[in-house]
FIMAR-794368 format. One record per residue (C-alpha): residue number from 1; residue in one letter; chain; x, y negated, z negated. Coordinates in nm, 3 decimals. Each point is the difference from the previous one (the first is absolute). Example, Ala and Ser with C-alpha at 12.3 -4.5 7.8 and 13.67 -1.06 7.14 Angstrom:
<rs>
<1 "a" "A" <1.230 0.450 -0.780>> <2 "s" "A" <0.137 -0.344 0.066>> 
</rs>
This chain:
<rs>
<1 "x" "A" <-1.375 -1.711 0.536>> <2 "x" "A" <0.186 -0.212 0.250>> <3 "x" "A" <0.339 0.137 0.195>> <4 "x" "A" <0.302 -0.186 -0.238>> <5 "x" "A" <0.319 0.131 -0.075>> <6 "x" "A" <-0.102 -0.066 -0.361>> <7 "x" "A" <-0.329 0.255 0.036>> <8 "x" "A" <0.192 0.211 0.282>> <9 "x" "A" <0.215 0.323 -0.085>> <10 "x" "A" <0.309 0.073 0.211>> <11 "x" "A" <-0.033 0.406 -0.025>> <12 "x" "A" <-0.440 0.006 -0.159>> <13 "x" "A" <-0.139 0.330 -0.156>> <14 "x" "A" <0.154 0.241 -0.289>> <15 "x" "A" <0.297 -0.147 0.039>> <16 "x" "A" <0.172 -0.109 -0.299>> <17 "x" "A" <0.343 -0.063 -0.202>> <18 "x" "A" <0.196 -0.092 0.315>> <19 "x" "A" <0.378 -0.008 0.040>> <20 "x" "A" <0.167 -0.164 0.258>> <21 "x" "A" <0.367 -0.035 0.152>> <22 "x" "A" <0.187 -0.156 0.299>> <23 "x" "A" <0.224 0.206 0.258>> <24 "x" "A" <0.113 -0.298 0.241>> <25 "x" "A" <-0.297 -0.145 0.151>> <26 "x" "A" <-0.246 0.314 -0.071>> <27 "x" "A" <-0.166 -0.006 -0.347>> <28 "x" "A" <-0.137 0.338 -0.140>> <29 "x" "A" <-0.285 0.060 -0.262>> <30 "x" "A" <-0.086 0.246 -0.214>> <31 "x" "A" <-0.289 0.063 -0.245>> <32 "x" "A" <-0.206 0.193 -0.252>> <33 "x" "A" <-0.150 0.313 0.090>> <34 "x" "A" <-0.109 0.175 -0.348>> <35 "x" "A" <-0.170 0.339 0.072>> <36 "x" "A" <-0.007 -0.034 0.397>> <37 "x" "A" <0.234 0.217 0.193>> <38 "x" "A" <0.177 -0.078 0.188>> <39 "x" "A" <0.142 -0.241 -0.219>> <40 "x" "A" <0.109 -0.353 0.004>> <41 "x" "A" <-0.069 -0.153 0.320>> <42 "x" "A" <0.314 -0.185 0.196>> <43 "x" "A" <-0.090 -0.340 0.205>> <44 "x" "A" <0.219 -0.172 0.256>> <45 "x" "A" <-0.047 -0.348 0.081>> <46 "x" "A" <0.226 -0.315 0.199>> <47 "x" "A" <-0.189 -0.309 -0.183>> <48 "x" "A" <-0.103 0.141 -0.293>> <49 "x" "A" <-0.354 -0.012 0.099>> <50 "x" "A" <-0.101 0.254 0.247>> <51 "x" "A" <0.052 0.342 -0.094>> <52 "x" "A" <0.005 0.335 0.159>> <53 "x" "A" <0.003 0.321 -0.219>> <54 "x" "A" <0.353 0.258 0.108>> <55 "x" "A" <-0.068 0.293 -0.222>> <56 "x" "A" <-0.058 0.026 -0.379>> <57 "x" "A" <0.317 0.148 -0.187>> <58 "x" "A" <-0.112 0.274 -0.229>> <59 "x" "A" <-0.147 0.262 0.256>> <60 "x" "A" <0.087 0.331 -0.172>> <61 "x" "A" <-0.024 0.161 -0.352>> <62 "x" "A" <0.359 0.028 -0.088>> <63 "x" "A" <-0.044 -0.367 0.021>> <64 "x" "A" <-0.314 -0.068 -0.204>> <65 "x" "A" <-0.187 0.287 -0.109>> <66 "x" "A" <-0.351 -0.168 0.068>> <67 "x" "A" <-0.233 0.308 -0.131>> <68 "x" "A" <0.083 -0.128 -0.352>> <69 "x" "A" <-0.133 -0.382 0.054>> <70 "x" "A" <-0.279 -0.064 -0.142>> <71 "x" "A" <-0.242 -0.300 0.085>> <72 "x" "A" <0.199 -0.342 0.004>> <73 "x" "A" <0.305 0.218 -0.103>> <74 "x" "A" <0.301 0.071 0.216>> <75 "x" "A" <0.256 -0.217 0.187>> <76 "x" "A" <0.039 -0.300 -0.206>> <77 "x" "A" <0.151 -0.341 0.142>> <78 "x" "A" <0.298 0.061 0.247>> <79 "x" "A" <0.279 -0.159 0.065>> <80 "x" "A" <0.159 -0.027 0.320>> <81 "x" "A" <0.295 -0.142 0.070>> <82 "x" "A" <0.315 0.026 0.288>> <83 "x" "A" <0.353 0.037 -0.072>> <84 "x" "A" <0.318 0.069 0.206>> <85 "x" "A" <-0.198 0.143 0.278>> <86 "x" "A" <-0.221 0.194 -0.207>> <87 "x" "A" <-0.349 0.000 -0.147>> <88 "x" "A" <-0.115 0.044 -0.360>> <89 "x" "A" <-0.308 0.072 -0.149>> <90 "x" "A" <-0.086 0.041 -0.400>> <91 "x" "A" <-0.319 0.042 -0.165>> <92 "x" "A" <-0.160 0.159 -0.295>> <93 "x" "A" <-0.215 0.331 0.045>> <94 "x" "A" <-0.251 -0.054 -0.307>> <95 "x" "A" <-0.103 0.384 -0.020>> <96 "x" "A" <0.368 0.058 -0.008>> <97 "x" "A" <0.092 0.229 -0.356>> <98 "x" "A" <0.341 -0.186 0.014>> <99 "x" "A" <-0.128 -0.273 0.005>> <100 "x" "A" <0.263 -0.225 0.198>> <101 "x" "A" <0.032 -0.143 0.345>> <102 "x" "A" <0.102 0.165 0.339>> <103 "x" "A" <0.205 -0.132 0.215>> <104 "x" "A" <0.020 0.061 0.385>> <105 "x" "A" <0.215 -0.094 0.290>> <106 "x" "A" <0.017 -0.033 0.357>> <107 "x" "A" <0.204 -0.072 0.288>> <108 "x" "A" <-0.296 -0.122 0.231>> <109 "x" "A" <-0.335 -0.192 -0.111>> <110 "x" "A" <-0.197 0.243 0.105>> <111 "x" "A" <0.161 0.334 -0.164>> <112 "x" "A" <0.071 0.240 -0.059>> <113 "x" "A" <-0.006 -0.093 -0.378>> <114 "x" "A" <0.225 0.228 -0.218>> <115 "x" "A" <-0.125 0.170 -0.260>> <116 "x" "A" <-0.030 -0.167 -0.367>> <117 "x" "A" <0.279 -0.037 -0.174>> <118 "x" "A" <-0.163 -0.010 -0.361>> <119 "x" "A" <0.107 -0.209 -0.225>> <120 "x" "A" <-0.181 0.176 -0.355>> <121 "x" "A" <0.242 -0.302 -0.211>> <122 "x" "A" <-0.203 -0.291 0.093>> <123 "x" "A" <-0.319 0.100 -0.125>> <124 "x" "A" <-0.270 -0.254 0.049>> <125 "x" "A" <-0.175 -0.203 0.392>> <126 "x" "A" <0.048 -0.233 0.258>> <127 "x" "A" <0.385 0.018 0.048>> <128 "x" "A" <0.226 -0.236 0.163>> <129 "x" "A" <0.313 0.054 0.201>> <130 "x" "A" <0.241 -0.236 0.023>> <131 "x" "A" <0.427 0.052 0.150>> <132 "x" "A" <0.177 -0.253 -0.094>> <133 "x" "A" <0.336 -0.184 0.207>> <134 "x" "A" <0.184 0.208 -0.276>> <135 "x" "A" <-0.109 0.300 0.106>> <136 "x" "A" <-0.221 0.086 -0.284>> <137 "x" "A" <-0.361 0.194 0.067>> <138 "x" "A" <-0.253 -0.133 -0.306>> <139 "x" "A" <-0.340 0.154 -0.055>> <140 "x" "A" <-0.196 -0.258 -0.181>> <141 "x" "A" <-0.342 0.120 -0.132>> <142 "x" "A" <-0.279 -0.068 -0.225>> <143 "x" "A" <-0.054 0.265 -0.319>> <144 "x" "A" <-0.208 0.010 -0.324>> <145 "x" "A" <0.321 0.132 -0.243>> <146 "x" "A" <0.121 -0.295 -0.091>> <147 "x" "A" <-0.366 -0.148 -0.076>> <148 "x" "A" <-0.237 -0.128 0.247>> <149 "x" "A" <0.054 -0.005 0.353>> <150 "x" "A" <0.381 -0.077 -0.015>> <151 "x" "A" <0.245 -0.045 0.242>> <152 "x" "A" <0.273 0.256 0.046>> <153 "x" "A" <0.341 0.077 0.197>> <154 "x" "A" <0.262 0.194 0.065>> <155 "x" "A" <0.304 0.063 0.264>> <156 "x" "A" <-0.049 0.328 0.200>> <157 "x" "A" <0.208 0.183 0.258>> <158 "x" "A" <-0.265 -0.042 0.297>> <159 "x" "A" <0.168 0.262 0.153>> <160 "x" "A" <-0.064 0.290 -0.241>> <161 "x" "A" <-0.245 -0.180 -0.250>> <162 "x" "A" <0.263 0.046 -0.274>> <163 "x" "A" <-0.109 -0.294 -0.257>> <164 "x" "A" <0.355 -0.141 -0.072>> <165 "x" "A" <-0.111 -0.199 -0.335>> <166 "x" "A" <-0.263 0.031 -0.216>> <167 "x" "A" <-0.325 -0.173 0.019>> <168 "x" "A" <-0.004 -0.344 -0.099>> <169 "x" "A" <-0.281 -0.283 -0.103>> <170 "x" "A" <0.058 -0.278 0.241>> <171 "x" "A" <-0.345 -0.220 -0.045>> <172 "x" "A" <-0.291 0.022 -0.211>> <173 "x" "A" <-0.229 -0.213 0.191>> <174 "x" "A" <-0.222 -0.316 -0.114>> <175 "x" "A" <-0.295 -0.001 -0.240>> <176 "x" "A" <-0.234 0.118 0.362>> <177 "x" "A" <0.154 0.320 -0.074>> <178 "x" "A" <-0.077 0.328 0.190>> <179 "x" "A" <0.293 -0.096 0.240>> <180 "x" "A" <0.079 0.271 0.243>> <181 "x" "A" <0.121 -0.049 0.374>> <182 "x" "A" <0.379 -0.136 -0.116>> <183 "x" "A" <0.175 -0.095 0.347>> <184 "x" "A" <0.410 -0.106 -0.041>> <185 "x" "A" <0.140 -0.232 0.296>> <186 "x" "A" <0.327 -0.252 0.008>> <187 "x" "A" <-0.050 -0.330 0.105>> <188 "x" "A" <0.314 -0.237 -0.029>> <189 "x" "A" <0.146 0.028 -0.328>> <190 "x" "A" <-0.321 0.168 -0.188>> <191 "x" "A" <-0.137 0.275 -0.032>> <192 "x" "A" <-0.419 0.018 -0.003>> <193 "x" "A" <-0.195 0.273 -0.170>> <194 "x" "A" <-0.370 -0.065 0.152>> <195 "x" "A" <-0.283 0.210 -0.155>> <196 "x" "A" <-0.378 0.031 0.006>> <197 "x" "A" <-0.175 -0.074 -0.348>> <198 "x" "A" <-0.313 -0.023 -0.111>> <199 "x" "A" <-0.195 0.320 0.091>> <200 "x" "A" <-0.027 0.097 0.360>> <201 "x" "A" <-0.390 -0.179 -0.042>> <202 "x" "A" <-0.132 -0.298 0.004>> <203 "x" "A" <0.318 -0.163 -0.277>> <204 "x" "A" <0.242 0.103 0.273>> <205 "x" "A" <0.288 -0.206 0.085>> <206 "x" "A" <0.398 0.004 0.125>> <207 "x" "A" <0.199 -0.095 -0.311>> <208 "x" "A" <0.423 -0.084 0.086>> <209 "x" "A" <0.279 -0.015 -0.260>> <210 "x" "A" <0.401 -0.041 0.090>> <211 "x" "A" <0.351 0.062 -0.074>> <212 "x" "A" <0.338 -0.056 0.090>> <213 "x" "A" <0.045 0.384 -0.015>> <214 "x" "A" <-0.187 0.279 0.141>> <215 "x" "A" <0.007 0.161 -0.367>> <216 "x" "A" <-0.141 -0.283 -0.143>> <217 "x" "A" <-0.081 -0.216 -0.239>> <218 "x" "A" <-0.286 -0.143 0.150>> <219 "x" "A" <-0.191 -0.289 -0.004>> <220 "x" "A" <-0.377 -0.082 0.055>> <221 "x" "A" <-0.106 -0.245 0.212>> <222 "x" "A" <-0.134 -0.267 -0.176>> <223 "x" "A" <-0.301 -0.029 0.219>> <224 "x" "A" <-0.147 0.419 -0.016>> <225 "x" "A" <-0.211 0.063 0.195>> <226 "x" "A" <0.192 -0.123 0.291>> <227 "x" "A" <-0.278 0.179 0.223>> <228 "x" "A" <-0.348 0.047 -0.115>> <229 "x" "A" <-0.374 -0.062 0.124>> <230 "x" "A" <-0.106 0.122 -0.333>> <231 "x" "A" <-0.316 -0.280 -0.147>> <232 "x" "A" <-0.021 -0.130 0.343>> <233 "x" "A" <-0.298 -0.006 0.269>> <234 "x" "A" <0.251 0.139 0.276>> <235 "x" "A" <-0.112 0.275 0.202>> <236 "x" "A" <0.276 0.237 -0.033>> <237 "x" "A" <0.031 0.114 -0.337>> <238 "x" "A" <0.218 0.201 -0.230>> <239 "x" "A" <0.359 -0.114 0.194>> <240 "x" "A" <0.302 0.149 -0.102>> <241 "x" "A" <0.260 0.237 0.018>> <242 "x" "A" <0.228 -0.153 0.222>> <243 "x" "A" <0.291 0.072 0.208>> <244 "x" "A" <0.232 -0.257 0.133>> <245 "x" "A" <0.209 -0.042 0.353>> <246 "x" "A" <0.185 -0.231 0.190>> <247 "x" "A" <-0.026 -0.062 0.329>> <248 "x" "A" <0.299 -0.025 0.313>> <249 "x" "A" <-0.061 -0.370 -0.065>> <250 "x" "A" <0.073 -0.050 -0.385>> <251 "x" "A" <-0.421 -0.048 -0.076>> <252 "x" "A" <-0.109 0.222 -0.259>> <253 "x" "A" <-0.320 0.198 -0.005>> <254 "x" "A" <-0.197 0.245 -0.244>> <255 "x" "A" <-0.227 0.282 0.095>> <256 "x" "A" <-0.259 0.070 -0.265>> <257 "x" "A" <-0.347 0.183 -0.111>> <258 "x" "A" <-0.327 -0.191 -0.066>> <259 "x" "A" <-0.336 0.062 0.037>> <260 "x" "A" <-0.319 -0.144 0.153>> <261 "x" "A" <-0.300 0.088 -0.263>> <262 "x" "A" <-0.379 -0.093 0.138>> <263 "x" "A" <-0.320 -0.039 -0.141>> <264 "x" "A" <-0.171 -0.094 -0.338>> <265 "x" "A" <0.211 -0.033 -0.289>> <266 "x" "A" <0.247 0.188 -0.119>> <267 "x" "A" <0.085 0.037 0.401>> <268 "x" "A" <0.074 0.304 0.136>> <269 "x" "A" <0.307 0.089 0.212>> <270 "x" "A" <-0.067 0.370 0.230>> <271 "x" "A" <0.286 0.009 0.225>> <272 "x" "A" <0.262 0.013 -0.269>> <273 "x" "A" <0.298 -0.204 -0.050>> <274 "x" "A" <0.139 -0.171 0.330>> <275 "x" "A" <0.318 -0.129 0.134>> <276 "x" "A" <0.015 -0.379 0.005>> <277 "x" "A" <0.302 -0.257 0.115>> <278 "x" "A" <0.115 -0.299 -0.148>> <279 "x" "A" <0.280 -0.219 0.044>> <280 "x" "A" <0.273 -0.077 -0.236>> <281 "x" "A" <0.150 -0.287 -0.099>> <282 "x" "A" <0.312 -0.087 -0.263>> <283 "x" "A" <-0.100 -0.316 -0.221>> <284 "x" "A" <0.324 -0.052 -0.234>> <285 "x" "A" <0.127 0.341 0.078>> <286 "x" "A" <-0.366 0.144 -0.085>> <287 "x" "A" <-0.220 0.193 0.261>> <288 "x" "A" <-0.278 -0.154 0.058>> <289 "x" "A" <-0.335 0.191 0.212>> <290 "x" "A" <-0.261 -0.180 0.242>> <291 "x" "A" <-0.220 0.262 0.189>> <292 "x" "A" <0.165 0.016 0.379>> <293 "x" "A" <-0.157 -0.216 0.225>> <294 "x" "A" <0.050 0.353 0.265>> <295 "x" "A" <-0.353 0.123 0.146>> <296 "x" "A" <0.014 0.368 0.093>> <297 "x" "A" <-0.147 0.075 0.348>> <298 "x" "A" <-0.376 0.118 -0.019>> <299 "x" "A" <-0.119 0.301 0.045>> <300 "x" "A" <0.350 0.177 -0.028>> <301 "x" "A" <-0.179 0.251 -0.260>> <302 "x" "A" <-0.247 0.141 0.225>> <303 "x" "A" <0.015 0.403 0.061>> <304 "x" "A" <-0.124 0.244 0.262>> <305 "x" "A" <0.125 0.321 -0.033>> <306 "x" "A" <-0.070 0.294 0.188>> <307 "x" "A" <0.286 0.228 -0.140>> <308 "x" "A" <0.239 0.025 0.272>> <309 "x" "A" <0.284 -0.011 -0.251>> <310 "x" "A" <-0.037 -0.102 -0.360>> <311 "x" "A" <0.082 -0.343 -0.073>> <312 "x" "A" <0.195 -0.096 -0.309>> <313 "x" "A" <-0.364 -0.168 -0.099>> <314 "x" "A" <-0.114 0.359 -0.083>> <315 "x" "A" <0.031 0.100 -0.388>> <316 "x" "A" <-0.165 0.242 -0.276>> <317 "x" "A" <-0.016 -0.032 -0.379>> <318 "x" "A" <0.210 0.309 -0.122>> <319 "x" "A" <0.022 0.226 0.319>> <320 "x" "A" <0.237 -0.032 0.322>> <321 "x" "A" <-0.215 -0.088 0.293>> <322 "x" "A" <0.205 0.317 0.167>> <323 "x" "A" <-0.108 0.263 -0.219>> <324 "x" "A" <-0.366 -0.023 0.122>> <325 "x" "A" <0.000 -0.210 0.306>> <326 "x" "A" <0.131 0.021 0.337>> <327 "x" "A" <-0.082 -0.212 0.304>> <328 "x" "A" <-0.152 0.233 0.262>> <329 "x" "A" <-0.124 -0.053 0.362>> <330 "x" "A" <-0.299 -0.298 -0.040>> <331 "x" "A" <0.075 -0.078 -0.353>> <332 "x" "A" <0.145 0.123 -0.408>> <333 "x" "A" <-0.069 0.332 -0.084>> <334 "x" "A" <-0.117 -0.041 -0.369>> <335 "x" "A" <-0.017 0.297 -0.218>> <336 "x" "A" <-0.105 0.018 -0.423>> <337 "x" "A" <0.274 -0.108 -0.197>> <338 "x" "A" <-0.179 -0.017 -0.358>> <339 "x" "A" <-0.113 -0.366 -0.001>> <340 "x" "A" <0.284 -0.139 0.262>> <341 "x" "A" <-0.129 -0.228 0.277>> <342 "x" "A" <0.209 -0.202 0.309>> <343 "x" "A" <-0.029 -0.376 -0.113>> <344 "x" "A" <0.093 -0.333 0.111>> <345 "x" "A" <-0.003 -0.275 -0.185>> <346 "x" "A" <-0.261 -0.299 0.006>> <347 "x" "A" <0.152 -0.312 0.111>> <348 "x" "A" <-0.276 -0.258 0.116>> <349 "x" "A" <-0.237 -0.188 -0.253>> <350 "x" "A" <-0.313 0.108 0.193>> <351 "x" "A" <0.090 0.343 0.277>> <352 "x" "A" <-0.250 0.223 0.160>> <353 "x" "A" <0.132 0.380 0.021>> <354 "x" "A" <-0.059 0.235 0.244>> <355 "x" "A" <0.018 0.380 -0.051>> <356 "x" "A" <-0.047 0.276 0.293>> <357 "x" "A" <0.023 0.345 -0.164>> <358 "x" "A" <-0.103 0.370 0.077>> <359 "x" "A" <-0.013 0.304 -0.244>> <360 "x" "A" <0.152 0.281 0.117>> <361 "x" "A" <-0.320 0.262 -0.054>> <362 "x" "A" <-0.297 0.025 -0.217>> <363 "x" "A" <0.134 0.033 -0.296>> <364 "x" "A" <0.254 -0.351 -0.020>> <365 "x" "A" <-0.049 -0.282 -0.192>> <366 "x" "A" <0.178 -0.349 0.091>> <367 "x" "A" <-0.024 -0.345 -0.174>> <368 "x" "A" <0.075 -0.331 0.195>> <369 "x" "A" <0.061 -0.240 -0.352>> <370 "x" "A" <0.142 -0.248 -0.125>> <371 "x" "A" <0.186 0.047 -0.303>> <372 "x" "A" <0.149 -0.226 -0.288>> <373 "x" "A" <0.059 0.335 -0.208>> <374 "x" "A" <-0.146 0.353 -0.111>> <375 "x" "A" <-0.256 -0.142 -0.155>> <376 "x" "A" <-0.098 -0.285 0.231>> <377 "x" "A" <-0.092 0.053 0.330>> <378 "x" "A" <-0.292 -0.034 0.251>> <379 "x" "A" <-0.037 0.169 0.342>> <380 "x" "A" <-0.194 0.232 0.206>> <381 "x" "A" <0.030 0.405 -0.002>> <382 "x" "A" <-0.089 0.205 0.291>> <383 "x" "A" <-0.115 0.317 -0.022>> <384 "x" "A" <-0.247 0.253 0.168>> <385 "x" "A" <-0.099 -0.277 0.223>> <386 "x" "A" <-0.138 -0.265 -0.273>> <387 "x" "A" <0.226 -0.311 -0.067>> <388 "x" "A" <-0.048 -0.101 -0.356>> <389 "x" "A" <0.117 -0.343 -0.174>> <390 "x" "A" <0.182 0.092 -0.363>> <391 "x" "A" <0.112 -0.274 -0.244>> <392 "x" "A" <0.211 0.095 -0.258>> <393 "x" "A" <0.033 -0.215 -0.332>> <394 "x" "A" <0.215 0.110 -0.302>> <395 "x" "A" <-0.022 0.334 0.112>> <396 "x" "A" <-0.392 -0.018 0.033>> <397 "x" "A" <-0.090 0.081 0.370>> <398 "x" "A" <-0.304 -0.138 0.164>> <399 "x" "A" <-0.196 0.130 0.295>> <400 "x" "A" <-0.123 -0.363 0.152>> <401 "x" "A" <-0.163 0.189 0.330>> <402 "x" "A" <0.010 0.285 0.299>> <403 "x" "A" <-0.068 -0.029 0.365>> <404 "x" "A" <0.074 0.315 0.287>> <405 "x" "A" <0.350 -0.078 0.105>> <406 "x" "A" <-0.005 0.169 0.357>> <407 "x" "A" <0.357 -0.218 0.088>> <408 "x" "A" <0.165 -0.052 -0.312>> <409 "x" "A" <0.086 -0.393 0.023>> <410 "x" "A" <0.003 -0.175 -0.317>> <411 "x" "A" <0.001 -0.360 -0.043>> <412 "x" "A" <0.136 -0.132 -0.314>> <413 "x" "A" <-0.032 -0.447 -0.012>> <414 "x" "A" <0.121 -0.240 -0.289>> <415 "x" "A" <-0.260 -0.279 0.066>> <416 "x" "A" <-0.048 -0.329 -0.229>> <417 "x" "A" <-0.147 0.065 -0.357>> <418 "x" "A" <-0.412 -0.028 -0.052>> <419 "x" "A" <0.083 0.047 -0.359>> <420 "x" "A" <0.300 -0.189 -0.107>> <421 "x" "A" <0.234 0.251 0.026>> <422 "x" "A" <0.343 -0.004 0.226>> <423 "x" "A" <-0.207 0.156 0.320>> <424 "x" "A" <-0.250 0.263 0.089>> <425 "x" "A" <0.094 0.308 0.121>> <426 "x" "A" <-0.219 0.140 0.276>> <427 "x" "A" <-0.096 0.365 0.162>> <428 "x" "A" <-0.084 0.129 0.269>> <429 "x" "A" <-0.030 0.318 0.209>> <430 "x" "A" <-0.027 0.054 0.393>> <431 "x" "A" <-0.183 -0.380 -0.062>> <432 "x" "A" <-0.261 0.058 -0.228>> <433 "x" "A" <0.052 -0.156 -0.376>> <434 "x" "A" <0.090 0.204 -0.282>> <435 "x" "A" <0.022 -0.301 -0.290>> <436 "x" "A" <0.244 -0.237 -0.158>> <437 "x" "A" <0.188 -0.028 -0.297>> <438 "x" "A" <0.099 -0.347 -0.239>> <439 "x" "A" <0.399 0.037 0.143>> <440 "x" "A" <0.088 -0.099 -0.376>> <441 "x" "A" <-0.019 0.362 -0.098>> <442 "x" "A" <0.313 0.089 0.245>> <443 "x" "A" <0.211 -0.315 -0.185>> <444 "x" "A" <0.283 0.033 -0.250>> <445 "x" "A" <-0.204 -0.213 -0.226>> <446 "x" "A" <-0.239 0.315 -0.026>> <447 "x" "A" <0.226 0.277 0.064>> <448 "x" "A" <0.279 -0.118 -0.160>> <449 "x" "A" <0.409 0.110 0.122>> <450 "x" "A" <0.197 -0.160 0.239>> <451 "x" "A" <-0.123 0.128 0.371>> <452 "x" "A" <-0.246 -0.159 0.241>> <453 "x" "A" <-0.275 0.152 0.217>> <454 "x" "A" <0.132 0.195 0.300>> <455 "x" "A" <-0.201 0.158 0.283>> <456 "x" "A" <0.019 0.340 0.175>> <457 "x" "A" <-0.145 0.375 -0.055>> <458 "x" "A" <0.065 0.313 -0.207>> <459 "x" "A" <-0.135 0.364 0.053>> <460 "x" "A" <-0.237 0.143 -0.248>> <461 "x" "A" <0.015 0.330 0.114>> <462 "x" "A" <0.135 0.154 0.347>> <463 "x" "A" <0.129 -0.215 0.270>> <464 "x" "A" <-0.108 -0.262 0.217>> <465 "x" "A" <0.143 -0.222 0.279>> <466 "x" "A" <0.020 -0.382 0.007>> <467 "x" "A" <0.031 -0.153 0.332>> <468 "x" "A" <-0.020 -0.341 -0.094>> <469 "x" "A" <-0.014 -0.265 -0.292>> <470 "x" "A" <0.049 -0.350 0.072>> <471 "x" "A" <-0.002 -0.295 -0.237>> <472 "x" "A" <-0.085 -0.358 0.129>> <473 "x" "A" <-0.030 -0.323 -0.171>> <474 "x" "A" <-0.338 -0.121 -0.081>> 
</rs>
């Protein structure tokens, strides 16, 4: 695949549903996390193109209480916005029993975040936040009470959470339905209500309606889809869920997630939903998207990590990092935390990953993986001195091979497909081959949920030490 800005993500990997806003010439991104803590990772950027990851928001349970995610459950579509020296975060915890969004706040980018102020009123995902010149705070969000995926609002008191009127319907979409992702900006004397419609698959596409008023009515474009690679050859599929912002200069630009499936029919996509760019332009007082013409630098994704500190890169599905891992003198301490791991997520096409580990005594048990969820994973566990390759399909594990493991390096490579699948994933241990998997059994189009394949190593049973992974381009 050639090196476009139309095949080319701005932020690769799991990282999907972004949100973006301007605070003078510094733009800020935020995006989807689901059951990974800690939760929703934060961006900074100058151009809108390069990025560098400050923190992720959501780093303790009185925040999100990530024990109760389960797969592709959990944080939900943030938004992030800036406001009167201030930052604001809201976004939908799915295992939540309320049921509504949570809403956070901040006086620097990079925390600390407040606690959730829970909002149990507006029941439903993806919510917007929006002040208006008249002072008002609107939540705008999609829910299923009104009939399918409908688009809902009310006035809250951002301060306290107090909803000040009651839930309203504002939109109810065009015939793509499943719209979701509702994002509310001003531009001269209208209003625009921008959504994603169409199923966050292969139908995907950013749908716009407008109004005079921020309540509404709307109206639908008369060209929906105003975004969409759906029925087309391009490489990037499944393009959506936008969010809009202008630049110092008066240009407008989106940030949005796509996808870049591989291989034989029906494609498969493995490193989840990524965060494009595309430009913006107003055609009779109509935005209008072309994918940027922006390149990201190369090779910005690459990791080696020997544990010095732990980089915001570092997550967990379910289980604080903290609670069972501590950086120690020549690496992270790892202990068993029932099924946690320390992860990073996937961000080339094609990577080779490198793992130096140790158990700590006889008795422990440590996998070096790659996991798309509890269910599907491959990797290599080390115990009692033998190194042994396990692939793990539906919940169905496979032993593929053992060698002795006298050093405990593991070598984990996405290579191009001998079968027509997205890639082949290779194993090995201290340099002798342990087998391959087809890399279409760690895609969403197998697995199913919203995730992507991330890379890093859990504790079966006592503890070990990793001194080192590193993840290159391939």
């Amino acid at each position: 695949m050639s090196r476009t800005a139309a095949t080319v993500p701005i932020i690769p990997g799991f990282h999907p549903d972004p949100s973006v806003c301007r605070v003078g010439d510094d733009y800020y991104l935020a995006n989807s996390s689901f059951e990974y803590v800690p939760a929703v990772p934060i961006w900074h950027s100058r151009d809108l193109v390069a990025w560098t990851q400050v923190g992720n928001a959501l780093v303790r349970d009185e925040q999100f209480p990530a024990a109760r995610a389960g797969d592709s459950g959990g944080i939900y579509a943030p938004t992030l916005r800036h406001h009167r020296g201030r930052f604001w975060l809201i976004t939908s915890d799915v295992g939540d029993p309320h049921g509504g969004q949570r809403l956070f706040r901040a006086d620097a980018i990079d925390g600390p975040w407040s606690d959730a102020i829970e909002l149990p009123e507006l029941r439903g995902i993806d919510p917007d936040l929006c002040f208006t010149d008249e002072g008002e705070c609107l939540v705008t969000y999609c829910s299923w009470t009104g009939g399918p995926s409908a688009v809902w609002q009310a006035a809250i008191d951002a301060d306290t959470g107090r909803v000040l009127d009651p839930p309203r319907l504002l939109w109810g979409g065009t015939e793509l339905g499943h719209t979701e992702g509702p994002h509310l900006y001003r531009r001269g004397d209208w209003w625009y209500l921008v959504v994603a419609e169409g199923g966050t698959e292969r139908g995907h596409g950013v749908s716009v309606a407008r109004s005079r008023n921020p309540r509404g009515p709307f109206e639908s474009a008369p060209h929906n889809p105003v975004y969409t690679h759906r029925s087309t050859e391009h490489s990037v599929q499944n393009v959506g869920h936008a969010d809009l912002v202008e630049r110092p200069d008066g240009t407008w630009a989106a940030v949005h997630l796509g996808v870049r499936p591989r291989g034989m029919t029906p494609s498969f996509h493995v490193n989840g939903r990524e965060t494009f760019l595309a430009e913006v332009d107003w055609v009779d007082d109509w935005p209008a998207f072309r994918p940027s013409d922006a390149i990201p630098p190369a090779g910005a994704w690459d990791v080696d990590d020997r544990f010095e500190h732990l980089h915001p890169r570092w997550v967990s599905p379910r289980a604080r990092i903290e609670d069972f891992a501590i950086p120690v003198r020549g690496g992270l301490e790892v202990r068993d935390a029932d099924g946690a791991g320390v992860y990073a997520r996937l961000q080339p096409l094609h990577w080779s990953a490198a793992f130096e580990v140790d158990p700590e005594g006889v008795d422990s048990v440590v996998h070096a993986e790659i996991r798309l969820d509890d269910r599907h994973r491959v990797g290599v566990r080390i115990a009692a001195g033998i190194a042994t390759a396990l692939w793990t399909v539906g919940g169905a594990v496979v032993e593929l091979g053992s060698v002795d493991a006298t050093r405990g390096r593991v070598e984990i490579a996405s290579v191009a497909s001998a079968t027509g699948g997205p890639d082949d994933v290779v194993l090995t241990a201290d340099g002798r081959s342990l087998g391959a998997i087809d890399g279409r059994y760690l895609s969403t189009e197998v697995a199913a949920g919203f995730t992507g394949r991330v890379a890093g190593v859990r504790v079966e049973r006592g503890v070990a030490i990793v001194r080192r992974i590193a993840i290159t381009e391939s």
